[in-house]
Steps between C-alpha positions, in 0.01 A plus 500: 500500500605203690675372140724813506544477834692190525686558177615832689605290800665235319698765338597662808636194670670433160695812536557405875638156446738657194649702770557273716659289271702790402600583825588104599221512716250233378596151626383167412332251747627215355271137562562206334164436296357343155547744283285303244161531733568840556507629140210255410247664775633842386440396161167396587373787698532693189309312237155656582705832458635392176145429374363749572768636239392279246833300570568135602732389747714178452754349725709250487824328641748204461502417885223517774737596767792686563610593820732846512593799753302826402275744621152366443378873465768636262453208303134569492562893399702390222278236332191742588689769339572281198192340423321851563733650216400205244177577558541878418754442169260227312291457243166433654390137466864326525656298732716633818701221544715407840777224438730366772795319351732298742838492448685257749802519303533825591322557806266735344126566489416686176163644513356687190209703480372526081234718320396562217512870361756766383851335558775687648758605294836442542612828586264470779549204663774645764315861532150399638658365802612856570306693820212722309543378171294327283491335106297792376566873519328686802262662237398274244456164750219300492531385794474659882750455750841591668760363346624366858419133453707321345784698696323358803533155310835491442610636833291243663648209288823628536492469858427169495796405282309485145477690224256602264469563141312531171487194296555529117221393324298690213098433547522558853700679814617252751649617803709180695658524846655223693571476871802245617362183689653548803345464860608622830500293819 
């Protein structure tokens, strides 16, 4: 009961914060903050989780801190969001892993989030980022859910100036985003 219940309330303030990004109403309260620690102690707060799953958590990352402007909770719905769906699309007993690339070159941080399961198919890739939808038809999924996460995702990254994206790679899905270094005074 108290399972359902929070997957019912996360739900409903999924479909709240859609509309207000629809209706230019969710803002951003921008801090400057490590953006490293951040997704390593969300990362961590999930690995009993991911046990319990029979899966295995492993992060990594080229730099130990990186100081951006973003929204520490937005950035914590999206990795949470993420990490949650690797969890539900693998094989059980594989590896979730959570890379965080640098790219000073650019100004980018390129974060990618990789399980091991069914991959996404091309065709795909652009359409599961679509509010409601998901990789599977509504009646032969495997797998419970909305289909308003990853349009959550990509709004949220979006706001912050990034983009995100499914990687091409065969064994695996990957989903990367990056966020632009930049800090505000």
């Amino acid at each position: 009961l108290r399972q359902s219940s929070y997957r019912l309330l996360r739900l409903v303030n999924n479909i709240i914060d859609t509309a207000k990004i629809k209706n230019n109403v969710e803002i951003l309260k921008l801090e400057n903050h490590n953006i490293i620690s951040i997704i390593e102690n969300i990362t961590m707060s999930t690995v009993i989780y991911a046990k319990e799953k029979n899966r295995n958590i492993i992060f990594d990352t080229d730099e130990e801190e990186v100081i951006l402007a973003c929204d520490q909770d937005k950035i914590e719905r999206i990795i949470l969001n993420l990490i949650s769906n690797a969890i539900k699309f693998s094989n059980s007993n594989t590896d979730i892993e959570i890379n965080i690339n640098t790219k000073l070159d650019l100004n980018k941080v390129f974060i990618s989030i990789k399980n091991y399961g069914e991959a996404i198919k091309e065709y795909d890739r652009e359409r599961i980022f679509g509010k409601f939808t998901q990789k599977e038809d509504l009646f032969t999924r495997r797998n419970e859910g909305s289909g308003i996460g990853l349009f959550l995702v990509r709004k949220l990254v979006e706001m912050h100036n990034g983009k995100i994206y499914v990687d091409d790679i065969e064994d695996a899905t990957q989903l990367t985003f990056y966020l632009p270094i930049e800090t505000i005074d």
